[in-house]
Each structure stands twice: as C-alpha cells, then as structure tokens.
LOKOLSE-995024 format. One line per field, with one value per atom (N, C-alpha, C): chain; residue number from 1; z, y, x; atom name. Coordinates in nm, 3 decimals, padded with zeros to 5 digits. Each point is the difference from the previous one (the first is absolute). Last residue first. Layout:
BEGIN
unit	c(A | ...)
pos	c(NUM | ...)
w	c(Z | ...)
v	c(Y | ...)
u	c(X | ...)
site	c(CA | ...)
***
This chain:
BEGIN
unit	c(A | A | A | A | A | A | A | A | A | A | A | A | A | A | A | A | A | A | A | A | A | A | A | A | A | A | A | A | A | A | A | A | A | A | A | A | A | A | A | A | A | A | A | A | A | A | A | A | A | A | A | A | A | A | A | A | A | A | A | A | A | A | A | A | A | A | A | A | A | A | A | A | A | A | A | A | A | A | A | A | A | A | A | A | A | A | A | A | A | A | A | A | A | A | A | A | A | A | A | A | A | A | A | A | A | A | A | A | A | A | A | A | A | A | A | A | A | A | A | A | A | A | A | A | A | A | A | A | A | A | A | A | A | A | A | A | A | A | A | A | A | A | A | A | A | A | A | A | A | A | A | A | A | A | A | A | A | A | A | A | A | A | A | A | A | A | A | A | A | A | A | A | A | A | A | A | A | A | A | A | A | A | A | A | A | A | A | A | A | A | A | A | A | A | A | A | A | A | A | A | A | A | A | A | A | A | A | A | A | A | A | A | A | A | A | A | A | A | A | A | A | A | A | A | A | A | A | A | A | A | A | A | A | A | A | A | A | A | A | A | A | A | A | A | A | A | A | A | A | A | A | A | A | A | A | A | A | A | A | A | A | A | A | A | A | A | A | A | A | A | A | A | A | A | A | A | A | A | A | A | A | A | A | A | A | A | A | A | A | A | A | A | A | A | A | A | A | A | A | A | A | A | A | A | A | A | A | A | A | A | A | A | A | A | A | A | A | A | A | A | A | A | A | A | A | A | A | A | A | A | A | A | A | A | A | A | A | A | A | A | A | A | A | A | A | A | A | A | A | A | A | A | A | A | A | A | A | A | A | A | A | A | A | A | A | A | A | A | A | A | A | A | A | A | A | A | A | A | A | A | A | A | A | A | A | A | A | A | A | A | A | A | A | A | A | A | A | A | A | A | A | A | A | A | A | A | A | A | A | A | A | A | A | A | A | A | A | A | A | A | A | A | A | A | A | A | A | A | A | A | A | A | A | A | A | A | A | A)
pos	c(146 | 146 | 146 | 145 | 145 | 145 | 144 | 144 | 144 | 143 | 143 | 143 | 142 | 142 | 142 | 141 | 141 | 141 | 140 | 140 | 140 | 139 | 139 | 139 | 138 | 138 | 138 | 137 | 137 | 137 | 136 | 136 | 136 | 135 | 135 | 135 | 134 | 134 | 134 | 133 | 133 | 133 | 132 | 132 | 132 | 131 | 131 | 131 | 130 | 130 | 130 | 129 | 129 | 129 | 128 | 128 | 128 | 127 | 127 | 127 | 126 | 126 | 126 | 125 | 125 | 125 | 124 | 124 | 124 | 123 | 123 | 123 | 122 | 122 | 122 | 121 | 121 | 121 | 120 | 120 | 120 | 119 | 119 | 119 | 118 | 118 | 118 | 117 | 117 | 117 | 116 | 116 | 116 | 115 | 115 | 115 | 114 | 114 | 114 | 113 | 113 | 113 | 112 | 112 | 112 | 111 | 111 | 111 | 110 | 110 | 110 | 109 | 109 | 109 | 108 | 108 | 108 | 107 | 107 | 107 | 106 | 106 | 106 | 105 | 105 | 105 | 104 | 104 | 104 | 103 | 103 | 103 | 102 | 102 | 102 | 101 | 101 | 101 | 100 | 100 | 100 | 99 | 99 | 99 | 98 | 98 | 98 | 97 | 97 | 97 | 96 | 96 | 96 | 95 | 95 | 95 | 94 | 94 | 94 | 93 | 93 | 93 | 92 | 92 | 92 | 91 | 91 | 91 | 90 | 90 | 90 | 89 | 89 | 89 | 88 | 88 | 88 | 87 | 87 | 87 | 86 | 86 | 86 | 85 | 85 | 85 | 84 | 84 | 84 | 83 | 83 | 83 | 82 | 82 | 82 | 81 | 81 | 81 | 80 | 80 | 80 | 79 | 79 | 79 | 78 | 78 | 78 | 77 | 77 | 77 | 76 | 76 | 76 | 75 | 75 | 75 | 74 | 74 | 74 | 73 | 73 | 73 | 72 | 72 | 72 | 71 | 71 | 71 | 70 | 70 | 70 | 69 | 69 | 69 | 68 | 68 | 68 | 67 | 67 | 67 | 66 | 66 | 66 | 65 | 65 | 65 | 64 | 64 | 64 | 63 | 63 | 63 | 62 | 62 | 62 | 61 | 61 | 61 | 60 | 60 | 60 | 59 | 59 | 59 | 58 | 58 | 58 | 57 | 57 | 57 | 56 | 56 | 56 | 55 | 55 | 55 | 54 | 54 | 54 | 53 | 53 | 53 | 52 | 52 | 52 | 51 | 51 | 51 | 50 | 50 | 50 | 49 | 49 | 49 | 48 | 48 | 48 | 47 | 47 | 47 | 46 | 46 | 46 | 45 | 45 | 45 | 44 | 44 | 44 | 43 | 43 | 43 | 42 | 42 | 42 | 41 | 41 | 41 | 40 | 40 | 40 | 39 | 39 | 39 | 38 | 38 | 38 | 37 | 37 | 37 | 36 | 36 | 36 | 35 | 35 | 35 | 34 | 34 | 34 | 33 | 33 | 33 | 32 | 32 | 32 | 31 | 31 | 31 | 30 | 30 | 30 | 29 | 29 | 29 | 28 | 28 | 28 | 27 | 27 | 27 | 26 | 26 | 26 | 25 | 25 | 25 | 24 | 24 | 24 | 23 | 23 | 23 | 22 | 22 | 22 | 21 | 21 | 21 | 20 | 20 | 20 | 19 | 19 | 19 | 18 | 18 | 18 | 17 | 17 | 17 | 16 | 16 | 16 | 15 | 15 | 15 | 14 | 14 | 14 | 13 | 13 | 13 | 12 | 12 | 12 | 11 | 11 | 11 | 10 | 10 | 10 | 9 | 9 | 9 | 8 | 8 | 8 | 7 | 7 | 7 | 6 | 6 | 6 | 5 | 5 | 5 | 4 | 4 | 4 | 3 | 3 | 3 | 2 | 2 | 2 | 1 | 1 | 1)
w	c(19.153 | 00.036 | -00.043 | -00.149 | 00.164 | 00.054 | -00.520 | 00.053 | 00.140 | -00.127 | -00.022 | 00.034 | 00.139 | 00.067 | -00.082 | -00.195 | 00.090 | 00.114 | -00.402 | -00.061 | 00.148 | 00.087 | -00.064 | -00.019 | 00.006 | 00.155 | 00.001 | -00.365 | 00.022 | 00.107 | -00.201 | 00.080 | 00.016 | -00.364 | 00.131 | 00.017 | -00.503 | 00.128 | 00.101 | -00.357 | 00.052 | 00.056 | -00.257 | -00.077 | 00.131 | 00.050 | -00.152 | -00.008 | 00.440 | -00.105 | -00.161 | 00.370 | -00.051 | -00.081 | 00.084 | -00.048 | -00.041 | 00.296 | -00.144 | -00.071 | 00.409 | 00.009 | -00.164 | 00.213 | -00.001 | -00.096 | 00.145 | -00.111 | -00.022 | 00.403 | -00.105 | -00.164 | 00.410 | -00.021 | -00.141 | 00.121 | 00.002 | -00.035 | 00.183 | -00.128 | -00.086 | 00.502 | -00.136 | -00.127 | 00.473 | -00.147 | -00.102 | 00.373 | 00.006 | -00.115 | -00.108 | 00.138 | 00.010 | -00.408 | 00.079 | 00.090 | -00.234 | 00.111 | 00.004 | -00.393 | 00.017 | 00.147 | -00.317 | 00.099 | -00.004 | -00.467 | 00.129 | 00.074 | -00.465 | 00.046 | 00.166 | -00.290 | -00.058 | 00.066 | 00.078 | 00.053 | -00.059 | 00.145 | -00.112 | 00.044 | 00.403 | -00.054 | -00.177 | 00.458 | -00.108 | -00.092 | 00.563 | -00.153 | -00.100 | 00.598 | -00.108 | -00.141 | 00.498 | -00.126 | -00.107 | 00.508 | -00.043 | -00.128 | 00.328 | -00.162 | 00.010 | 00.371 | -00.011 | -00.146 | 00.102 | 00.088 | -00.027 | -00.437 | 00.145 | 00.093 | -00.533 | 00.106 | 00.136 | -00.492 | 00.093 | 00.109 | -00.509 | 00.103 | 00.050 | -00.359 | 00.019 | 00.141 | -00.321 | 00.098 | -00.042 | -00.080 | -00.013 | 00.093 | -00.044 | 00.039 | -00.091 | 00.071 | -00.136 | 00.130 | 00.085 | -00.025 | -00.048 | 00.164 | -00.102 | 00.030 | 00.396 | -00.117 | -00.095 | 00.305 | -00.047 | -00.085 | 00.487 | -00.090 | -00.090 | 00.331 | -00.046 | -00.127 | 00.506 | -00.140 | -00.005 | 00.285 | -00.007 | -00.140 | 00.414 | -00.132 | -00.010 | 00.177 | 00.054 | -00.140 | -00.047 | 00.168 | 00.076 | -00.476 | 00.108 | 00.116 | -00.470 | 00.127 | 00.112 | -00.341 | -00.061 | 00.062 | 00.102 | 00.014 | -00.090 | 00.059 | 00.123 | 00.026 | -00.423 | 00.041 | 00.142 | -00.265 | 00.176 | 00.008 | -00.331 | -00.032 | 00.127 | -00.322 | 00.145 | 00.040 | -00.460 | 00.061 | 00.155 | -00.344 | -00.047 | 00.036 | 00.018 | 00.073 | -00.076 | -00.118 | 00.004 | 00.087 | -00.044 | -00.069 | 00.015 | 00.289 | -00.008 | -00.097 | 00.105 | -00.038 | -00.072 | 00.353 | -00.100 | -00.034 | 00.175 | 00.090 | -00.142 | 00.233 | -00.120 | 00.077 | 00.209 | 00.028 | -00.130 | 00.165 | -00.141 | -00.023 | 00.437 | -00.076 | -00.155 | 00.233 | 00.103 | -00.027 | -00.291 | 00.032 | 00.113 | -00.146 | -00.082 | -00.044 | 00.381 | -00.007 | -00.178 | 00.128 | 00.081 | -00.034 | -00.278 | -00.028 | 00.104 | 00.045 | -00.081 | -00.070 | 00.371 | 00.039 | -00.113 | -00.087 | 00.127 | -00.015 | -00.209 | -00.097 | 00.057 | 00.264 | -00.067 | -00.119 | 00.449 | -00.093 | -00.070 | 00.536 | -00.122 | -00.080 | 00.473 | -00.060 | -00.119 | 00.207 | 00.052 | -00.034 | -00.386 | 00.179 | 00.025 | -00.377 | 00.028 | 00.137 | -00.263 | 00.082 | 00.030 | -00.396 | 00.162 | 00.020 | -00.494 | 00.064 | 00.155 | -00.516 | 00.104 | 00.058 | -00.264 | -00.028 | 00.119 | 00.023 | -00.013 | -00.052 | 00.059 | -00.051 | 00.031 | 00.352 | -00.127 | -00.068 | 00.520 | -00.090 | -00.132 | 00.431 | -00.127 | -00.038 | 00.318 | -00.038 | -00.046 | -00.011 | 00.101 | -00.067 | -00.255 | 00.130 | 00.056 | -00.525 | 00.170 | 00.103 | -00.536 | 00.079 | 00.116 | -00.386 | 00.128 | 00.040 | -00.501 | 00.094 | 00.093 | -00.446 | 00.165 | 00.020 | -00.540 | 00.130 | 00.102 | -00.519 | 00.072 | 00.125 | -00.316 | -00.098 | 00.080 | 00.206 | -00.080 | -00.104 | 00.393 | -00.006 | -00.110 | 00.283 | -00.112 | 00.009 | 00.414 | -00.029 | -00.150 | 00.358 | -00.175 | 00.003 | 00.467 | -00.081 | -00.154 | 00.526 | -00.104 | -00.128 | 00.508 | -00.069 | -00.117 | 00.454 | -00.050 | -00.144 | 00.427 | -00.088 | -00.033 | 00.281 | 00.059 | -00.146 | 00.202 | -00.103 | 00.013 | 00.418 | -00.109 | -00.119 | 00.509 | -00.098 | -00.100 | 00.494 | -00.183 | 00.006 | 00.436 | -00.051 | -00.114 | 00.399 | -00.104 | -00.063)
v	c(04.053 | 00.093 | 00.053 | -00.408 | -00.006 | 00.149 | -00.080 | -00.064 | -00.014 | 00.334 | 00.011 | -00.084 | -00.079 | 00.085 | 00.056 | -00.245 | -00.098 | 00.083 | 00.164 | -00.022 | -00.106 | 00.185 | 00.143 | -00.057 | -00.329 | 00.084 | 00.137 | -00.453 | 00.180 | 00.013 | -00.541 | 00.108 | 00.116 | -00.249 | -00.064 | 00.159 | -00.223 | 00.119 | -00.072 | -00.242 | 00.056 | 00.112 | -00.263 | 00.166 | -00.008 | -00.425 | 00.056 | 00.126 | -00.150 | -00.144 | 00.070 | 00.269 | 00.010 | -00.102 | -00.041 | 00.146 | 00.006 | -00.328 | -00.040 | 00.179 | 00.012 | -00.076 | -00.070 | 00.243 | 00.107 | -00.049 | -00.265 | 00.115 | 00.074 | -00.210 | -00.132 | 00.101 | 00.224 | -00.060 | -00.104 | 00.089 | 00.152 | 00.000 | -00.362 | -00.013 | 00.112 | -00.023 | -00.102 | -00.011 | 00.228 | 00.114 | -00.128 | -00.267 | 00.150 | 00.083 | -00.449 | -00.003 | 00.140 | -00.311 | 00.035 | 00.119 | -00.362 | 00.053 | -00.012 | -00.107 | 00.103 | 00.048 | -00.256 | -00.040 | 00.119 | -00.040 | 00.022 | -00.003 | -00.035 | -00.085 | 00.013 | 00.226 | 00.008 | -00.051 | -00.047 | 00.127 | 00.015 | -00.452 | 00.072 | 00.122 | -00.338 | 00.074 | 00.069 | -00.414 | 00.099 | 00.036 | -00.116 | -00.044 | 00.105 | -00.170 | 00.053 | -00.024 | -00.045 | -00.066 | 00.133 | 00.049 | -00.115 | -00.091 | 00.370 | -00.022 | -00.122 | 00.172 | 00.033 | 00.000 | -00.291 | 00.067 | 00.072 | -00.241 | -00.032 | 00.128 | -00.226 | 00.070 | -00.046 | -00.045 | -00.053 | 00.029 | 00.010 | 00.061 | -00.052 | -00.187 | 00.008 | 00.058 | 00.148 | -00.097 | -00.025 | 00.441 | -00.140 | -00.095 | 00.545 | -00.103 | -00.153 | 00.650 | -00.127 | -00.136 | 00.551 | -00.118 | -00.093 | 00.526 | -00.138 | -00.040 | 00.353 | -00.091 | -00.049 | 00.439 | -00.131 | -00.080 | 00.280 | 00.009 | -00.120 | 00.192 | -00.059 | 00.040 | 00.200 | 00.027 | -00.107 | 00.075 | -00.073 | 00.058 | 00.043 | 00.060 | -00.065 | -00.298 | 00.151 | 00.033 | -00.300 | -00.041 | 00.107 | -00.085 | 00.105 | -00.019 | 00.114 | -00.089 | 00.031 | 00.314 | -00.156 | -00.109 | 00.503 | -00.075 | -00.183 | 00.430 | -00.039 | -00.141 | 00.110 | 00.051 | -00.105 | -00.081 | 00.079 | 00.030 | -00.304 | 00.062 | 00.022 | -00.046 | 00.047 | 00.030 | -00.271 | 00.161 | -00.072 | -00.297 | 00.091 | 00.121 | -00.314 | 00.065 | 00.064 | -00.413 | 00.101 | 00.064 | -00.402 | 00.084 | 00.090 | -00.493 | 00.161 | 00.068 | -00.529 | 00.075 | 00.164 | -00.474 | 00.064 | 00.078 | -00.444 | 00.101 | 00.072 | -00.308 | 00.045 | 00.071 | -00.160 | -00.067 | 00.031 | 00.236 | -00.024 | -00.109 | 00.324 | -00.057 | -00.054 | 00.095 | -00.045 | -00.060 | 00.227 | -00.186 | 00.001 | 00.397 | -00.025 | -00.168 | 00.320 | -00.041 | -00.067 | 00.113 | -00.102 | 00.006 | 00.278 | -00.155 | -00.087 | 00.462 | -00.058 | -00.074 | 00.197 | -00.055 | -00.080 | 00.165 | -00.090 | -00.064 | 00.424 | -00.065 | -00.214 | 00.407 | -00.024 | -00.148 | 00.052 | 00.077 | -00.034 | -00.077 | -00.043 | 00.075 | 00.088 | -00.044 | -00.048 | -00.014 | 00.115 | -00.141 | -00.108 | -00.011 | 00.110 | -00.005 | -00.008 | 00.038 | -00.201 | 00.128 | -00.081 | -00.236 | 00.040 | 00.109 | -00.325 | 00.119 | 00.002 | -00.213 | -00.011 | 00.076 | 00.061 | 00.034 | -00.085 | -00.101 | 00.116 | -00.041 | -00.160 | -00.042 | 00.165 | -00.207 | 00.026 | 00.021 | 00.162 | -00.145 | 00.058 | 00.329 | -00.035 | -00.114 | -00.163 | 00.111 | 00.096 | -00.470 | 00.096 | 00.097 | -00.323 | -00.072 | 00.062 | 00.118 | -00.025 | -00.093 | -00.103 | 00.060 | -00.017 | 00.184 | -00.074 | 00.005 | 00.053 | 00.086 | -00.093 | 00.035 | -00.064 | 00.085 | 00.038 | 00.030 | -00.053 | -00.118 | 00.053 | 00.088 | -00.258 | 00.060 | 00.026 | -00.258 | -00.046 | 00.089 | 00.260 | -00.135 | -00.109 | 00.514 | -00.034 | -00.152 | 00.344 | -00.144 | -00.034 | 00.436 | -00.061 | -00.109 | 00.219 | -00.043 | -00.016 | 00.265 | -00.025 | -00.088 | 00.277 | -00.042 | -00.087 | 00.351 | -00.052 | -00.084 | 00.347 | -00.008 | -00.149 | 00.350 | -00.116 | 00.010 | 00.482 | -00.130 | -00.087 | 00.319 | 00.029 | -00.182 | 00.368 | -00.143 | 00.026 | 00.169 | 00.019 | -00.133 | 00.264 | -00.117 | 00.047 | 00.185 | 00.019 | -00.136)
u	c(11.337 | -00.068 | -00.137 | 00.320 | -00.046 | -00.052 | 00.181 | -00.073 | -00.094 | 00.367 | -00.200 | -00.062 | 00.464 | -00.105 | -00.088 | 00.243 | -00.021 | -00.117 | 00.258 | -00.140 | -00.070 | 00.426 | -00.108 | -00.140 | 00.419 | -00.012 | -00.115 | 00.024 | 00.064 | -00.036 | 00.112 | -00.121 | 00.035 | 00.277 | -00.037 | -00.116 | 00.128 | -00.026 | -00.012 | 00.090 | 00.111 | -00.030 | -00.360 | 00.059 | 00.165 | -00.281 | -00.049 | 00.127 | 00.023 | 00.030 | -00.018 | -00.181 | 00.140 | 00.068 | -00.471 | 00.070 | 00.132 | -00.145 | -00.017 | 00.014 | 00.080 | 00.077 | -00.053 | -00.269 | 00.084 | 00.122 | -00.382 | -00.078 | 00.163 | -00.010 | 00.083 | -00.097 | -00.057 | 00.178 | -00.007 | -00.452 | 00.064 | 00.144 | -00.187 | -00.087 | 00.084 | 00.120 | 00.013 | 00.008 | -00.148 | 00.036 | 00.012 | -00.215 | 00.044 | 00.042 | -00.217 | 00.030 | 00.106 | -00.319 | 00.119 | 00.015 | -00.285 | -00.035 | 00.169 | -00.142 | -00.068 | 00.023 | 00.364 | -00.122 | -00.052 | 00.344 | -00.038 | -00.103 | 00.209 | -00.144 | 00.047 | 00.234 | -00.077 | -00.113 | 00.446 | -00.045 | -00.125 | 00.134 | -00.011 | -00.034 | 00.139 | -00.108 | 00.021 | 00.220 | 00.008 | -00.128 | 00.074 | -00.040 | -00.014 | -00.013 | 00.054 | -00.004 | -00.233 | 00.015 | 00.109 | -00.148 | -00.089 | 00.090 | 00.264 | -00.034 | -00.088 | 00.242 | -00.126 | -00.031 | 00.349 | -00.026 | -00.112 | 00.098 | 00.023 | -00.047 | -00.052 | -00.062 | 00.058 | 00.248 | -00.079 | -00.054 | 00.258 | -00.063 | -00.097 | 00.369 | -00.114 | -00.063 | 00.515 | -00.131 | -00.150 | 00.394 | -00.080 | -00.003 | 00.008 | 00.060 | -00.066 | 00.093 | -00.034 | 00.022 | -00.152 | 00.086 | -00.032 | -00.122 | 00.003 | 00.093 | -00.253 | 00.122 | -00.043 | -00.205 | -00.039 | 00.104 | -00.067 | 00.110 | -00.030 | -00.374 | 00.100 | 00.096 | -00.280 | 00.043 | 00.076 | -00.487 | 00.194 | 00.009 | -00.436 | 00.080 | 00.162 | -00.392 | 00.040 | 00.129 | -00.367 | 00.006 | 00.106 | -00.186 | -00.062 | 00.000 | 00.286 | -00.027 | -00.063 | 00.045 | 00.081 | -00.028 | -00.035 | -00.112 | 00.002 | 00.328 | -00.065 | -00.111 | 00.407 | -00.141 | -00.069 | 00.474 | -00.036 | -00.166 | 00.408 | -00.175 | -00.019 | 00.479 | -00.026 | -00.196 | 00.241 | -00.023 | -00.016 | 00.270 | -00.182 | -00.001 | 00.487 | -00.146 | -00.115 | 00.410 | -00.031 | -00.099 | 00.184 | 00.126 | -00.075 | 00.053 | -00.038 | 00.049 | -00.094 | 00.090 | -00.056 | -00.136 | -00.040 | 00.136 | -00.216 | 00.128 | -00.056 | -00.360 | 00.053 | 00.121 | -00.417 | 00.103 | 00.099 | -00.380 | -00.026 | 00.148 | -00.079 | -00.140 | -00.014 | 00.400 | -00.054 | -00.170 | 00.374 | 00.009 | -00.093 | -00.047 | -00.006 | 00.031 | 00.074 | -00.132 | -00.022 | 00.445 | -00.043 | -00.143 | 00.211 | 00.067 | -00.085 | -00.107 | -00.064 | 00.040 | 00.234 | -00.152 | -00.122 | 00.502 | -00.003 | -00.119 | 00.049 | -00.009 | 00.014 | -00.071 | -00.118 | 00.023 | 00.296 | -00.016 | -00.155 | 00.132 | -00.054 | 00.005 | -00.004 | 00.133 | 00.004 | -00.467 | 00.062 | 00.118 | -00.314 | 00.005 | 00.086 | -00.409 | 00.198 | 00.015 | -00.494 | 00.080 | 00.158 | -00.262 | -00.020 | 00.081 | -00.135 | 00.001 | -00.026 | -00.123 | 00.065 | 00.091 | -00.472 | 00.174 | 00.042 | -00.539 | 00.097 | 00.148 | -00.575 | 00.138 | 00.072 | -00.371 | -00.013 | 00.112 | -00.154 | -00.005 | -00.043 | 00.256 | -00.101 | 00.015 | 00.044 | -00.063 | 00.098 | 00.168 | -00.010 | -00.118 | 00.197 | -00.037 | -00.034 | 00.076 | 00.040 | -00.102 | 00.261 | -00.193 | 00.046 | 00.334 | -00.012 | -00.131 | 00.243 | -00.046 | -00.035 | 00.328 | 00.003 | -00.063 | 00.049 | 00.075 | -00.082 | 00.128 | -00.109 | 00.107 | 00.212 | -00.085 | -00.089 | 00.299 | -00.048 | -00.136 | 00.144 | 00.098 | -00.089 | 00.120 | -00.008 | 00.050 | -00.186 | 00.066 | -00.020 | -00.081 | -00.046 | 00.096 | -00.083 | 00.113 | -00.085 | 00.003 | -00.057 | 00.011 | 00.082 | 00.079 | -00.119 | 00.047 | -00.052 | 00.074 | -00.020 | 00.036 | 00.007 | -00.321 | 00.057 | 00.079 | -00.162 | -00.032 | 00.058 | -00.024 | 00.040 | -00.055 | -00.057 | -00.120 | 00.059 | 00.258 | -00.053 | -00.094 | 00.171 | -00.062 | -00.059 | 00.341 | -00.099 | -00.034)
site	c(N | CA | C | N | CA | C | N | CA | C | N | CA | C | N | CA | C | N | CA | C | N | CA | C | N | CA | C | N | CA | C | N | CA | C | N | CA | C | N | CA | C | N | CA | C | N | CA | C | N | CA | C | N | CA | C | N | CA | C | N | CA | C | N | CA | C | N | CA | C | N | CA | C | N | CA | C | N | CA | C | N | CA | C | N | CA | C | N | CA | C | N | CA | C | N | CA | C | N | CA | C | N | CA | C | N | CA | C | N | CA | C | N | CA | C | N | CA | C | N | CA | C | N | CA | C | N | CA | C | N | CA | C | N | CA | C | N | CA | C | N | CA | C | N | CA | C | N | CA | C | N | CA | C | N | CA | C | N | CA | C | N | CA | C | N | CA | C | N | CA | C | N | CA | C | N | CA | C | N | CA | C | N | CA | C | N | CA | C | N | CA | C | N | CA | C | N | CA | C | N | CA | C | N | CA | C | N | CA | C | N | CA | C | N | CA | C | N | CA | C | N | CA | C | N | CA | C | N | CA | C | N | CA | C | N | CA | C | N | CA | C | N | CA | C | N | CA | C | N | CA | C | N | CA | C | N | CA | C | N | CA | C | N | CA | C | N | CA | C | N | CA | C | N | CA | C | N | CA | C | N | CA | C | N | CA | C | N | CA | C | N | CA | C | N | CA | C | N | CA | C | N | CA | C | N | CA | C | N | CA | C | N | CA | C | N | CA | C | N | CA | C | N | CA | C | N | CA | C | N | CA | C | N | CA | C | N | CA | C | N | CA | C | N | CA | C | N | CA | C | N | CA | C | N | CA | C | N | CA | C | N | CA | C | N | CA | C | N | CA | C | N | CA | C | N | CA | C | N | CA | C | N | CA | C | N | CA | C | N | CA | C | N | CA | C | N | CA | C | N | CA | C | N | CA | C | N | CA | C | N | CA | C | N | CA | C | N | CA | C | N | CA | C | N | CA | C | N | CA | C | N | CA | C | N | CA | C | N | CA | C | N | CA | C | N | CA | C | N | CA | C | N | CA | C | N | CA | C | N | CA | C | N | CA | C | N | CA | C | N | CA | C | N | CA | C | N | CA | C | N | CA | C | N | CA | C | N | CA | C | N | CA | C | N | CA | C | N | CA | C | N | CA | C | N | CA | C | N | CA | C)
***
C-alpha cells in the first residue's frame, strides 16, 4: 500500500534582544519566515529544531517551550506538513546561512509584510500568548480552518 501522509516539520520563535529571528528564504516560497525545516528520518522534533535553527541563523539556541502543533493542509503550498512550533531564547548576532538569504531580528510590532506560509498566523498566536498565557485551543483552531 501506499500512504500520502503529512511531512513533520519544525518551527522555532527565537526570543532575542526584545524581538524575535525571522529568515529571508532563498527558496520558494520567497520572502520572510520563522526559522524552520522538516525533521529528518531518526530525528526528534525537539533535535530538528536545535539543528535548523543553527543551520539557518548560525545561533545555538535554548528550548523551553511549545506553542502548538499547526497541521492545516494548506500552510504550505508545496505540500501539506505539520509543524511542532518552539520558543526559544538565544543570543548572538544572527546570520543567514544555508537556505536563509539573511537573518534578522524583528519587533513584534514592526514586523515585514511578506511573510511566507501560516507564519503571520503563528507568530499572531505567539504574541497572544506573550499578553494573556493562553496558548492556541485545539476547538477554536478548527473554526478557524473550516
């Protein structure tokens, strides 16, 4: 048999000097996103989003928490993936590598206009919770996407 199942995926909020790290890709989609790649086969999530996280933003970072799990089909339109979205904290100065054009810290306030799959959507979620200590409801996720 032959499944078509969702690719899994990884995501990071990088808290760092009073903003957070978004990456201009290199790749289609072009334009800013979270730093973030798919988790290799033998790879934990929490693995995949230490490494893509030095890979495009030469930073080591430090994981404390998760956001949410964002699966809607249509997140990405090169094929459906679910990510597992992190915070973490690092310092440094960030630097665009491997498919990262450029890396660079953003004010949640004064964020780019051309951002790049759910994103916009994650990081809306991710100041939410900064304000009130709600993370995302598993209930209100599916009105949103239906």
């Amino acid at each position: 048999m032959n499944y078509k199942n969702p690719y899994p995926t990884v995501d990071i909020i990088i808290e760092i000097k009073n903003g957070i790290i978004l990456i201009k890709r290199k790749n289609e989609p072009f334009g800013w996103a979270l730093p973030g790649g798919f988790v290799d086969e033998g790879e934990m999530v929490e693995q995949a989003a230490i490494r893509e996280a030095k890979e495009e933003t030469s930073l080591d970072i430090h994981l404390f928490d998760i956001l949410y799990s964002y699966s809607n089909p249509k997140r990405d339109p090169r094929k459906h993936t679910i990510s597992t979205v992190f915070i973490a904290k690092a310092e440094g100065n960030p630097k665009g590598m491997d498919d990262a054009l450029e890396a660079k810290i953003f004010l949640l306030e004064n964020l780019p206009d051309n951002i790049v799959f759910d994103h916009l959507e994650i990081m809306q979620d991710y100041i939410h919770f900064k304000k009130t200590h709600i993370k995302p409801n598993p209930i209100e996720m599916l009105k949103r996407h239906v």
